[in-house]
C-alpha positions as CSV (number, residue, x, y, z in Angstrom):
1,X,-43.7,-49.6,110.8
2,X,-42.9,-46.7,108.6
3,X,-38.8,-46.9,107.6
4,X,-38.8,-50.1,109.4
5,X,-38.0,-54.0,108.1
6,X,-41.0,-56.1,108.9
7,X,-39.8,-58.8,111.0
8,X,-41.2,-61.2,108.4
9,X,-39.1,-59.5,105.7
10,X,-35.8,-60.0,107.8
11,X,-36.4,-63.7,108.5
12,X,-37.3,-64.3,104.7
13,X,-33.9,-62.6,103.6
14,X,-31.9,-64.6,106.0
15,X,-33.6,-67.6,104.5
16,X,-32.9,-66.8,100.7
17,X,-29.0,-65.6,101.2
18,X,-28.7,-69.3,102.9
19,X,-30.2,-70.6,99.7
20,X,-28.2,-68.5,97.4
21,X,-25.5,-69.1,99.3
22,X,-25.6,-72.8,98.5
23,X,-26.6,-72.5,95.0
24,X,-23.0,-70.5,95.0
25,X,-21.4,-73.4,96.7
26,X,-23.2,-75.9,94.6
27,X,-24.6,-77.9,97.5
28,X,-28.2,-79.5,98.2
29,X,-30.5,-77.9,99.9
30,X,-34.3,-77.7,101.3
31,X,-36.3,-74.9,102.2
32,X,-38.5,-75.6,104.7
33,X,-41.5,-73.1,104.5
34,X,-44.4,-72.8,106.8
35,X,-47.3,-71.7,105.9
36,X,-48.0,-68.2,104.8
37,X,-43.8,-68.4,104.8
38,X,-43.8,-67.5,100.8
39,X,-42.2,-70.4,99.8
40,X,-43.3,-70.0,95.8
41,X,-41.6,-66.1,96.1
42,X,-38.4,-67.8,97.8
43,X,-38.1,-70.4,94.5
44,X,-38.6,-67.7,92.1
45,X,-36.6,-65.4,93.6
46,X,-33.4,-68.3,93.1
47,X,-34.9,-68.9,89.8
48,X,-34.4,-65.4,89.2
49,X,-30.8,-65.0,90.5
50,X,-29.4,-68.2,88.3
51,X,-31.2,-66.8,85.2
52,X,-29.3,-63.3,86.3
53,X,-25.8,-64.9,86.5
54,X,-25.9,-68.2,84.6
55,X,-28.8,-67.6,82.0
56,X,-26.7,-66.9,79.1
57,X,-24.0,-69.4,79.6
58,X,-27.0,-72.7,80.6
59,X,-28.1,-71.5,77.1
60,X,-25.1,-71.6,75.1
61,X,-24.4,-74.9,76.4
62,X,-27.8,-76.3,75.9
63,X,-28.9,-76.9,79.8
64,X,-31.7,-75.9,81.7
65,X,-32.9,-76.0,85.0
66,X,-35.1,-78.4,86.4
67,X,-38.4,-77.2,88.2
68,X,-40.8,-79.8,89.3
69,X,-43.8,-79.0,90.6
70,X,-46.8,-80.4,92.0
71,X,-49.6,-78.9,90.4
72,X,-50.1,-77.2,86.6
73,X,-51.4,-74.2,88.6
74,X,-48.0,-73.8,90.1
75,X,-46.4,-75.0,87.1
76,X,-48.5,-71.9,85.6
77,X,-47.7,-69.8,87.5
78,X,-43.7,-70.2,88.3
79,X,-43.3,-70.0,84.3
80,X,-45.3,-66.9,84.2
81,X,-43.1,-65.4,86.9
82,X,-39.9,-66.0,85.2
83,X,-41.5,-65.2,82.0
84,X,-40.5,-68.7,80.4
85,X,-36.7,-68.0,80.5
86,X,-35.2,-70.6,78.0
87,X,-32.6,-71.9,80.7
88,X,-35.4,-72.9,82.6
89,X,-37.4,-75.8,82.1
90,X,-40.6,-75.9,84.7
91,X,-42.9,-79.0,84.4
92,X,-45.2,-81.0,86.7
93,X,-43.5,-84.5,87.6
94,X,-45.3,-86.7,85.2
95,X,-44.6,-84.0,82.3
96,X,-40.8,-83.8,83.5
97,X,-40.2,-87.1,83.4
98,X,-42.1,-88.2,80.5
99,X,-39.9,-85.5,78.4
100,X,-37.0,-87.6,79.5
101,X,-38.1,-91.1,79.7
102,X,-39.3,-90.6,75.8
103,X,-36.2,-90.0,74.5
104,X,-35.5,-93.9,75.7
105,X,-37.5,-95.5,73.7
106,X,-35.5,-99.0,74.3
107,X,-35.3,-98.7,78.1
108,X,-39.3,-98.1,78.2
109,X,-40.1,-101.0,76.2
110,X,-37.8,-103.2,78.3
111,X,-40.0,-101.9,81.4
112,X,-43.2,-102.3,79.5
113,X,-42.3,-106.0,79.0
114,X,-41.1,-106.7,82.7
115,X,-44.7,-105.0,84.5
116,X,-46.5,-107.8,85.9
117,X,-50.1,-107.0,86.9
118,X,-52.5,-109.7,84.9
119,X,-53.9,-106.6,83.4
120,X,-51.1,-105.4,81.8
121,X,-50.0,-109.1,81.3
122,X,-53.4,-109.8,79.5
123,X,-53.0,-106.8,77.2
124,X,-49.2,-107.6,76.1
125,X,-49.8,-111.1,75.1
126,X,-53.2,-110.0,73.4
127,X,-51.0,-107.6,71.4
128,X,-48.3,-110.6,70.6
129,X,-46.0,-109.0,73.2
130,X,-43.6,-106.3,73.1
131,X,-41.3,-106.0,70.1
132,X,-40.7,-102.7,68.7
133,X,-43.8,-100.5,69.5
134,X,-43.7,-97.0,69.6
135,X,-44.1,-95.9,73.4
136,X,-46.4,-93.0,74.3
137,X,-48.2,-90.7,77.4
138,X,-51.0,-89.0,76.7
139,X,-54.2,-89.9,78.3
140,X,-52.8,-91.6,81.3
141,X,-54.5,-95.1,80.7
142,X,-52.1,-98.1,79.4
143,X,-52.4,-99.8,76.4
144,X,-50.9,-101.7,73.9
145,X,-50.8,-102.9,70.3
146,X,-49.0,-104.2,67.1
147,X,-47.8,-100.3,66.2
148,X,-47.5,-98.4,69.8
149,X,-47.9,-98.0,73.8
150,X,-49.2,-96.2,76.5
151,X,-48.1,-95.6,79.6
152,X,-50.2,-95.3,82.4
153,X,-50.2,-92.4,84.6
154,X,-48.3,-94.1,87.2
155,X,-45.6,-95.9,84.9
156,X,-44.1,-93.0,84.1
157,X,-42.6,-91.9,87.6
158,X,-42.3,-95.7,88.2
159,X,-39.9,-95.5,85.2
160,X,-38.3,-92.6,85.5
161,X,-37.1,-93.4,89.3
162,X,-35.3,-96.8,87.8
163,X,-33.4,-95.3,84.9
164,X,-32.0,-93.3,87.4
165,X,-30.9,-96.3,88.7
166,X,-27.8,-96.4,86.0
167,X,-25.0,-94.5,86.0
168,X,-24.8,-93.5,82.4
169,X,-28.7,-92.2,82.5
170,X,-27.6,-90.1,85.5
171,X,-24.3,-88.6,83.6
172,X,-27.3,-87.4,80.3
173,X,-29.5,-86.1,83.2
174,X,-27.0,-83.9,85.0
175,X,-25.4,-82.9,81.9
176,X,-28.7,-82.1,80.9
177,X,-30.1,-80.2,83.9
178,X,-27.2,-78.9,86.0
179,X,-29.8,-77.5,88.7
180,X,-32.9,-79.1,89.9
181,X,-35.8,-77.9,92.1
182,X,-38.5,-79.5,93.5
183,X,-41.6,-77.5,94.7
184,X,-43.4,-79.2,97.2
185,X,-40.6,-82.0,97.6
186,X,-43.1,-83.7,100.2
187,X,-45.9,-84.7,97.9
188,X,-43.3,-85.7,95.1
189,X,-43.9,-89.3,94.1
190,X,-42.1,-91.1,96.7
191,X,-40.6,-93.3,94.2
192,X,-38.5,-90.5,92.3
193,X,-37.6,-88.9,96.0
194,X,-36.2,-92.5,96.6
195,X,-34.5,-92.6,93.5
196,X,-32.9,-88.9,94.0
197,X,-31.7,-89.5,97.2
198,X,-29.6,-92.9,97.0
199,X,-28.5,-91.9,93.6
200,X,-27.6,-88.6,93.6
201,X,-27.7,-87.0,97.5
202,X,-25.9,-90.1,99.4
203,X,-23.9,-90.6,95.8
204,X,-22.7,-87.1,96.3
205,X,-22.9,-86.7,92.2
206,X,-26.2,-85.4,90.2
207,X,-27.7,-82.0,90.1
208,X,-27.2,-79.5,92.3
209,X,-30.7,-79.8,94.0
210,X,-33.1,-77.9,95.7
211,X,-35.8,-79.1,97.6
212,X,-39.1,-76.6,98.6
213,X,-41.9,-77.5,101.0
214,X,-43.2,-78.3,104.5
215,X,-43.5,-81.9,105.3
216,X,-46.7,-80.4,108.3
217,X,-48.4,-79.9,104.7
218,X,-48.4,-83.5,103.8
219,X,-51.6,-84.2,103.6
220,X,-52.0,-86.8,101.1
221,X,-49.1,-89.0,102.0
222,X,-48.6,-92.0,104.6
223,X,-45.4,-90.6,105.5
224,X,-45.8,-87.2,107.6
225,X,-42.3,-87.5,109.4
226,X,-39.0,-85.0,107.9
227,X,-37.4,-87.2,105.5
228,X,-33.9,-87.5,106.3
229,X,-32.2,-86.9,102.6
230,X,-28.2,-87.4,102.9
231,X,-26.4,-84.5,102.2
232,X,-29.3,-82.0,102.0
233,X,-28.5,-78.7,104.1
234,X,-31.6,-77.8,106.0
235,X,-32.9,-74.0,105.7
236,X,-36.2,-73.0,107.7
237,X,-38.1,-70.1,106.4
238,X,-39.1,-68.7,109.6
239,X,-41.7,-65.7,108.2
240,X,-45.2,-65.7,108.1
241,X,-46.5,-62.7,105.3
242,X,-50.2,-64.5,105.5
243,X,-51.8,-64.5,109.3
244,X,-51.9,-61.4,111.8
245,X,-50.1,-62.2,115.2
246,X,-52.8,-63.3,116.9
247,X,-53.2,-66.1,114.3
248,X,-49.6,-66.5,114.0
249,X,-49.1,-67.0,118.1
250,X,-51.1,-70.0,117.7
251,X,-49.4,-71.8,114.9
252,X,-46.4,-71.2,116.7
253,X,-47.5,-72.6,119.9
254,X,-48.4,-75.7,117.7
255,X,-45.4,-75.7,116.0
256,X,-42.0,-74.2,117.9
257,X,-39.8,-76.0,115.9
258,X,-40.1,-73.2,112.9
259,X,-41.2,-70.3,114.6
260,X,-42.7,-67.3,112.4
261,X,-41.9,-64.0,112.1
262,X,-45.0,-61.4,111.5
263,X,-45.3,-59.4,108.4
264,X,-46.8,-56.2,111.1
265,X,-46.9,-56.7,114.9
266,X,-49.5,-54.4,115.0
267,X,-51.8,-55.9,113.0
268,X,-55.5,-56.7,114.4
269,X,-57.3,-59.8,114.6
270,X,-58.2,-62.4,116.5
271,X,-58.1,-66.6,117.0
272,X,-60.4,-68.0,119.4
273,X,-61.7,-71.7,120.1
274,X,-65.0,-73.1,120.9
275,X,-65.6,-76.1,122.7
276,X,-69.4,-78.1,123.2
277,X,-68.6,-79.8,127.1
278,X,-71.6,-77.5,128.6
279,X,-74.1,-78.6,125.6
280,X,-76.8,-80.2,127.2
281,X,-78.6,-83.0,125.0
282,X,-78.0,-86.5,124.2
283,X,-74.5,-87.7,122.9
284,X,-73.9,-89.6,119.6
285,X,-72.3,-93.3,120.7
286,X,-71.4,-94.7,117.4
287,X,-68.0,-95.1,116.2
288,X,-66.3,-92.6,114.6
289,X,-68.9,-90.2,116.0
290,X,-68.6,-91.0,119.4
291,X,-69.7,-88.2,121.8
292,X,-70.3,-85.6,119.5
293,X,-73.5,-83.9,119.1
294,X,-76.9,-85.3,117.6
295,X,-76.7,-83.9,113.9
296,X,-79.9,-81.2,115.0
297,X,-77.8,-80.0,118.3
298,X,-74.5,-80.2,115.8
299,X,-76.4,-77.9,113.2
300,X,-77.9,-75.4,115.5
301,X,-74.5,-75.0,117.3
302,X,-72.8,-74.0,113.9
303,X,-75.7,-71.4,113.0
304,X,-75.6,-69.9,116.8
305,X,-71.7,-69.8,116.9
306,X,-72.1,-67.9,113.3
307,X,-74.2,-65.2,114.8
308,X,-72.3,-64.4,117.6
309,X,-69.2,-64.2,115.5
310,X,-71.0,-62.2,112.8
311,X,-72.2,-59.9,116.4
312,X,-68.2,-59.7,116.8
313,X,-67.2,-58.6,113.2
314,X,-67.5,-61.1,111.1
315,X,-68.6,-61.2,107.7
316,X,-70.0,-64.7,106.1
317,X,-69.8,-63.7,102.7
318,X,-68.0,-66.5,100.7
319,X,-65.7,-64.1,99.1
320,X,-64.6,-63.1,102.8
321,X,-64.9,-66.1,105.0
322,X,-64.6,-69.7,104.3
323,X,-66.0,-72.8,106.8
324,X,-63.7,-75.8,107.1
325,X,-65.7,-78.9,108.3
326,X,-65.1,-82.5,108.8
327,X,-67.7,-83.9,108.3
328,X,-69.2,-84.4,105.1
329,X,-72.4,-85.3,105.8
330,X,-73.3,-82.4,107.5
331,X,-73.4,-80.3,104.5
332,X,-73.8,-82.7,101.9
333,X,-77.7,-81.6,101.5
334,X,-76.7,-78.2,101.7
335,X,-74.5,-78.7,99.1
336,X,-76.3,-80.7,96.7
337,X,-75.0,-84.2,97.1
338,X,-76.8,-86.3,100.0
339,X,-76.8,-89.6,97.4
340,X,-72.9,-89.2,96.9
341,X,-72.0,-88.4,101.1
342,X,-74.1,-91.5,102.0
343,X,-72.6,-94.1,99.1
344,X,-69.1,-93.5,100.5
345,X,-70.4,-93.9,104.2
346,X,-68.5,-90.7,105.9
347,X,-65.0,-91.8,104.1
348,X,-63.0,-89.0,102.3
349,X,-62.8,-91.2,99.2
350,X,-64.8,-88.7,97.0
351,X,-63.1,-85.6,98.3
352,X,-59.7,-86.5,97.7
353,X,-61.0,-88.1,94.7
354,X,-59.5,-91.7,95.6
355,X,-62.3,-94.0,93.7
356,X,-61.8,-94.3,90.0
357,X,-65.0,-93.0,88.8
358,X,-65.1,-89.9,90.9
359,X,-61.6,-89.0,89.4
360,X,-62.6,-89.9,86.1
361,X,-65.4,-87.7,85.9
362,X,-64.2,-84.7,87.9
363,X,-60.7,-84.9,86.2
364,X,-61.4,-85.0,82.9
365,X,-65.4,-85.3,82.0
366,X,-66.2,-82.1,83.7
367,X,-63.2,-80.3,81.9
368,X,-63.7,-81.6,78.6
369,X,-67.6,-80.6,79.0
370,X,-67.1,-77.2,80.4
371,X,-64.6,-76.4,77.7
372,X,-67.3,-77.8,75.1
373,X,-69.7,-75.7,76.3
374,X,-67.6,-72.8,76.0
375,X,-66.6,-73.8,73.0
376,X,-62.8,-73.5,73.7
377,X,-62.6,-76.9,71.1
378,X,-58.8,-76.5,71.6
379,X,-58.7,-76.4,75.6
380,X,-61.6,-79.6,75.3
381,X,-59.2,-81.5,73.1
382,X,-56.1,-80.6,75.0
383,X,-58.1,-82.0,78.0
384,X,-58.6,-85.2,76.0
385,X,-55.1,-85.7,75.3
386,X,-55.5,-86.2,71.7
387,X,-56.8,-84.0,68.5
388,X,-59.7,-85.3,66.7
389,X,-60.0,-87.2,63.4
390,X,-61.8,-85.4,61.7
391,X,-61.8,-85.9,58.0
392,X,-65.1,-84.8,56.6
393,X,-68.1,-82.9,57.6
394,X,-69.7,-86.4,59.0
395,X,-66.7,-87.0,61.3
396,X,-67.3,-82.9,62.2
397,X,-71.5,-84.0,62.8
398,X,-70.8,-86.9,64.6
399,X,-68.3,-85.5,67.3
400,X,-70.9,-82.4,67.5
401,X,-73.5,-84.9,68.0
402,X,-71.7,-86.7,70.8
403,X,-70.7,-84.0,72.7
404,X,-74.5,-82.5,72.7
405,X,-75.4,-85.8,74.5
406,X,-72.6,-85.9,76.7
407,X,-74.2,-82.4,78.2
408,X,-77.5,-83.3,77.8
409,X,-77.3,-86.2,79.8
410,X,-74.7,-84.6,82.5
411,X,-77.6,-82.3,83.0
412,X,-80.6,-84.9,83.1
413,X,-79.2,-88.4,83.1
414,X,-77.5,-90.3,86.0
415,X,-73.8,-91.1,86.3
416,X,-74.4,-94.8,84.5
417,X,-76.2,-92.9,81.5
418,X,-72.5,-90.9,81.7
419,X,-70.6,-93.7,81.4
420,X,-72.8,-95.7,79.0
421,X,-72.9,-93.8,76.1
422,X,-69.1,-93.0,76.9
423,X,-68.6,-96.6,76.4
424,X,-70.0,-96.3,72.7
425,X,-68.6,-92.8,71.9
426,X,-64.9,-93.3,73.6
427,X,-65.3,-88.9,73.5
428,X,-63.7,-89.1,76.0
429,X,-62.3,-92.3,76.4
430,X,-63.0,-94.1,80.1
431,X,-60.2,-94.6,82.3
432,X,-58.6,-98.4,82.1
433,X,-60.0,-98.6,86.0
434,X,-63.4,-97.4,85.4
435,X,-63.7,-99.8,82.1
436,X,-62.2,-102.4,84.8
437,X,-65.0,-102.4,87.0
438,X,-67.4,-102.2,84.3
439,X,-66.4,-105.2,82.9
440,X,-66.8,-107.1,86.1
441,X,-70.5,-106.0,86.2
442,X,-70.9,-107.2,82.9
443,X,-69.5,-110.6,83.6
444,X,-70.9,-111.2,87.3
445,X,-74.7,-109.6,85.9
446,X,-76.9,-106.9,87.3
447,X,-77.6,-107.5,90.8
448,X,-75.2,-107.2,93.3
449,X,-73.4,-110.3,94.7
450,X,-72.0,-111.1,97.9
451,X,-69.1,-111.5,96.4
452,X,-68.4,-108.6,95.2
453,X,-65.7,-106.2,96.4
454,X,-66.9,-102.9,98.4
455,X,-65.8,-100.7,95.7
456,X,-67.7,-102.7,93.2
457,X,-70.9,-102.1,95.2
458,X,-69.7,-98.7,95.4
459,X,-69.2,-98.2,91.5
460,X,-72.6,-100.1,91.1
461,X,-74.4,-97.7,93.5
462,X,-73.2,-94.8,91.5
463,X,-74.2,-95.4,88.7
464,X,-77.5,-94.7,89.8
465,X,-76.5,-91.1,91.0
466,X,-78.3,-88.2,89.1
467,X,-75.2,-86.8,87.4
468,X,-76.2,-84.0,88.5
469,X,-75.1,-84.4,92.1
470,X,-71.3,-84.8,90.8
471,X,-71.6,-81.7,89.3
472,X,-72.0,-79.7,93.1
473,X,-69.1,-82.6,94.1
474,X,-66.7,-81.1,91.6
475,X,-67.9,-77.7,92.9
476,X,-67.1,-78.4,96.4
477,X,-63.5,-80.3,96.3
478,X,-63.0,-77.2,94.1
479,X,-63.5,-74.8,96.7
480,X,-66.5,-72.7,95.2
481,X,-68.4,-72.8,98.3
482,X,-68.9,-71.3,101.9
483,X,-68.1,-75.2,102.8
484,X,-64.8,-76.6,102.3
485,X,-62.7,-79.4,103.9
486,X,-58.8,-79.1,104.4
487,X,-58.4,-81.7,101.7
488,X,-59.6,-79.2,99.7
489,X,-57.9,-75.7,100.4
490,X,-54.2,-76.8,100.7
491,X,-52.6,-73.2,99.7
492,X,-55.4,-71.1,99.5
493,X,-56.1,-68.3,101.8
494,X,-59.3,-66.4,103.3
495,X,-59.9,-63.3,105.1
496,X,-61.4,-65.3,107.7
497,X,-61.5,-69.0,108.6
498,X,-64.4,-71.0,110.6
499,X,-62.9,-74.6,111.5
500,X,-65.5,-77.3,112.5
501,X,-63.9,-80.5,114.0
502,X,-66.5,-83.3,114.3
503,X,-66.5,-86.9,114.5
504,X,-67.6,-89.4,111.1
505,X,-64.1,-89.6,110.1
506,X,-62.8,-92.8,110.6
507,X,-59.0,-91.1,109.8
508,X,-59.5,-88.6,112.1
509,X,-59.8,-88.2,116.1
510,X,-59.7,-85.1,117.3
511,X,-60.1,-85.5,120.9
512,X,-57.4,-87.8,121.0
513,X,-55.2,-85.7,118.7
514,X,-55.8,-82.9,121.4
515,X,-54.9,-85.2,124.2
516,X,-52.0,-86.6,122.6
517,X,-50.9,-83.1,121.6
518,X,-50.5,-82.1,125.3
519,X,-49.1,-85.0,127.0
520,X,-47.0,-86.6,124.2
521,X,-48.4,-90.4,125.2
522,X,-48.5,-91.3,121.3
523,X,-49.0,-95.4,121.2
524,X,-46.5,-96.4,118.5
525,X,-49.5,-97.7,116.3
526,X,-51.3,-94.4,116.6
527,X,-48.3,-92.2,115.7
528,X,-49.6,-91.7,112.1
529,X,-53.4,-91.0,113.2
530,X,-51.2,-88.2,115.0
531,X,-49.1,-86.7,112.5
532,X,-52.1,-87.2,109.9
533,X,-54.2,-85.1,112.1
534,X,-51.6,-82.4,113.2
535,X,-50.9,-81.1,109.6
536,X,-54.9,-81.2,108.8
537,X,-55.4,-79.1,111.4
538,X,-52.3,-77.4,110.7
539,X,-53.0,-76.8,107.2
540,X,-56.6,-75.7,108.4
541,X,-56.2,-73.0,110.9
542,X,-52.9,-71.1,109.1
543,X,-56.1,-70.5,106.0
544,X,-56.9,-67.1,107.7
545,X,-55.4,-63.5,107.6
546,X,-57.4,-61.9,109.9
547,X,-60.1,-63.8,112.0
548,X,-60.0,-67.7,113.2
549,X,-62.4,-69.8,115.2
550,X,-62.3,-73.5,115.8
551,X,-65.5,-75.4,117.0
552,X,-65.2,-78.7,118.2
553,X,-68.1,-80.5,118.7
554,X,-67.2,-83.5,120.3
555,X,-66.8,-83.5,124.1
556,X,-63.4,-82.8,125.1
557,X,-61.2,-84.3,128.0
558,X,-59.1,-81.9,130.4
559,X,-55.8,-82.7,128.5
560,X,-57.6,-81.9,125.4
561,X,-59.1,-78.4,126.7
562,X,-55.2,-77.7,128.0
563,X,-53.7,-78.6,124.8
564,X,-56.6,-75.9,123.2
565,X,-55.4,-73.1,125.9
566,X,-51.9,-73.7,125.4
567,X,-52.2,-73.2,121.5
568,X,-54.7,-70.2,121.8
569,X,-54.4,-68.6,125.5
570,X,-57.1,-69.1,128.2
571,X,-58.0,-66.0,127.6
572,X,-59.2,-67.2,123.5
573,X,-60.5,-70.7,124.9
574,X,-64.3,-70.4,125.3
575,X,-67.7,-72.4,126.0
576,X,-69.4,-72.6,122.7
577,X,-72.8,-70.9,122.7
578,X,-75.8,-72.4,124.4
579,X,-79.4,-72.0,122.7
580,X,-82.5,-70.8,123.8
């Protein structure tokens, strides 16, 4: 392609001169960028031009841009890119909108004293109500007293979203932040993309905005449909710099509506799927696993697919090729954590890290302990939200002395030894939720009850988890394993990709996603098992950039097998293995 434009290259600058075109004409837009698209490269490129043509002037009259993102990693690294220009402000939402919302000290105490859980209610009137506190967010968990507040972690969108709601907040905000850009727009807190859109897009007033994203990588929201902002010009980033055509073919047989361009046409590789219909053994029965293979049959079929792709090229090596399964019990001895997989029955609760105590200790213990242990004090504090007290050499002994336990007993000790001597050290401090549920197993004693909610049982049974097993938990939603889930490589990219679709999800059916795929017969109460489903498996096969296989090990109907050939060719839809 020597002296040529890649085709992926054309389609992205056709993109970006629509987006500079309406930051020049100072209307809204989004950027809709599939995956592989270089959606982070389109916003830093715009980033790049305002800071060009309007950096000195933003400065000299004390604005900035706005850039929300998602993540801290992108956060990272989208200030690192435009190497922290002082017209441009780039923040994660709560961060953003805590910077805001503090400066309103009045307006925050007037929402403090309207929230109306009995929680919250409990803790205001224990603290003789809201008068004149000092409001504050640091560790995420709310409290109150005679002096200050805190906000809880989802207060301060909550908040942010209604102050919006009056006109003269909106006048400080867009004199404040002229421009505004949202990275992933379709995970933003729902709330504030409420807010933004009837106050400033249907308004026709407010920042010039710019929304960046792909609504078929929702994966962590209900709504998976392309929100219909007023007054937002639609640009689709047609380019793919990611997947070799081969790869790329099949995402745009899945998806025509944004077709991708390929970064080389020439490019080799391959995408091929496997089905399990000729597999001769006994069939599983039980909801969600119905007629997917016994968990030996299910095993063996992985190892002998494995083998012949490793005969065709393939190199298993986690640095080179990553498995996607979903089904978490499949691995969970391989990976360490058998107790964990069978407490949360098959449910994605612990991957996506939806029960309190699994968050709590993956989102802050295990960062505040690996940074002890490195002994990166600031980075462990920073974690903690707070600097230490620490007037003498006692106060200096003791937190020393806490902190040795802490890793002692994450090492030999079970998750309740965790969270009991957290309750008398507070280094760190447990979550409001996780001291919730604590308290109820104080107060109802402790045996289980009938009673008692599931997730009490849950939190009950976990306690009684060798710590040890949340450690290789934390490892996997991480991604430092062969074995991943979708949940749990949104963005990322590997040289090659193995897909497993299996049954034991109860969000999840993949025959009948297939099926539905190819004759569009979506019952209007399983349209959001569809769409749920679509941008999992979307997000999971547009991982590779060279080499893709999909196993599905349930059995499949004809209109499933046609929706497989019609995404990857006849030619590329094959009869999984058969053993000896």
């Amino acid at each position: 392609m020597t002296g040529e434009i890649s085709p992926a290259v054309a389609a992205a600058r056709a993109a970006q001169e629509r987006v500079e075109a309406c930051l020049q004409d100072g209307l809204n837009f989004r950027l809709e960028a599939g995956a592989g698209a270089g959606k982070t490269y389109s916003l830093v490129e715009a980033l790049k031009k305002i800071i060009a043509e309007r950096g000195p002037a933003l400065i000299r009259a004390g604005q900035k841009v706005a850039c929300i993102t998602y993540t801290e990693v992108a956060r990272k690294e989208i200030a690192q890119d435009i190497e922290d220009h002082p017209a441009i402000l780039v923040n994660t939402i709560h961060g953003f909108a805590w910077s805001f919302l503090s400066q309103h000290q009045k307006a925050l105490r007037e929402r403090v004293a309207a929230l109306t859980s009995d929680r919250e209610l409990e803790a205001i009137e224990a603290a003789g109500g809201v008068k004149d506190q000092v409001v504050e967010y640091n560790l995420g968990f709310f409290g109150i007293d005679d002096k200050r507040i805190t906000l809880h972690h989802d207060h301060v969108p909550k908040f942010f979203a209604s102050l919006l709601a009056l006109p003269k907040i909106r006048r400080l905000f867009t004199g404040l932040y002229p421009v505004l850009f949202i990275d992933e727009y379709q995970d933003t807190d729902p709330t504030v993309m409420s807010a933004m859109s009837e106050h400033f897009f249907a308004a026709g007033e407010g920042p010039v905005t710019g929304l960046f994203g792909d609504h078929w990588q929702t994966i962590y929201r209900s709504d998976f449909e392309l929100a219909a902002f007023p007054h937002v010009i639609g640009i689709d980033k047609g380019s793919n710099f990611r997947s070799v055509p081969a790869i790329v073919d099949v995402l745009n047989n899945l998806r025509p509506q944004l077709l991708q361009a390929v970064r080389d046409p020439q490019a080799p590789g391959e995408a091929r799927f496997f089905h399990c219909n000729g597999l001769i053994g006994e069939r599983r029965t039980a909801s969600p696993y119905k007629d997917d293979l016994q968990e030996e049959l299910h095993a063996a079929t992985i190892e002998r697919l494995k083998d012949r792709l490793a005969m065709d090229g393939w190199d298993f090596a986690p640095a080179r090729t990553k498995i996607l399964m979903l089904t978490h019990n499949a691995i969970a001895a391989k990976q360490g954590y058998p107790t964990v997989a069978a407490i949360f029955e098959h449910k994605e609760a612990f991957v996506k890290k939806e029960d309190p105590l699994i968050a709590f200790l993956i989102d802050l213990v295990e960062p505040v302990c690996t940074a002890y242990m490195a002994r990166q004090f600031g980075e462990m504090f920073s974690h903690m939200g707070r600097a230490p007290t620490i007037r003498s050499y006692e106060d200096k002994t003791s937190w020393a002395a806490d902190m040795e336990r802490l890793v002692y007993l994450r090492l030999n000790g079970t998750i309740g030894d965790v969270i009991d001597h957290l309750k008398s050290t507070a280094r760190p401090r447990l979550s409001e939720r996780v001291l919730g549920r604590e308290a109820e197993i104080m107060a109802l004693g402790p045996d289980e009850t009938q009673e008692e909610s599931s997730s009490l049982k849950r939190h009950r049974a976990l306690r009684n988890v060798p710590y040890s097993e949340l450690i290789e938990v934390k490892k996997f939603v991480d991604g430092f394993t062969p074995f991943a889930t979708q949940h749990s490589v949104k963005g990322a990219q590997f040289e090659n990709v193995l897909v497993v679709l299996s049954g034991g999800w109860n969000h999840y059916n993949w025959p009948r996603f297939l099926e539905q795929l190819h004759t569009g017969d979506i019952p209007a109460k399983q349209v959001s098992g569809f769409h749920r489903a679509r941008n999992l498996f979307y997000v999971a096969i547009s991982r590779p950039e060279t080499r893709l296989a999909v196993l599905a090990t349930q059995t499949l109907s004809a209109e499933a097998l046609a929706a497989a050939r019609t995404m990857f060719g006849a030619g590329n839809t094959l009869a999984a293995p058969v053993g000896p």
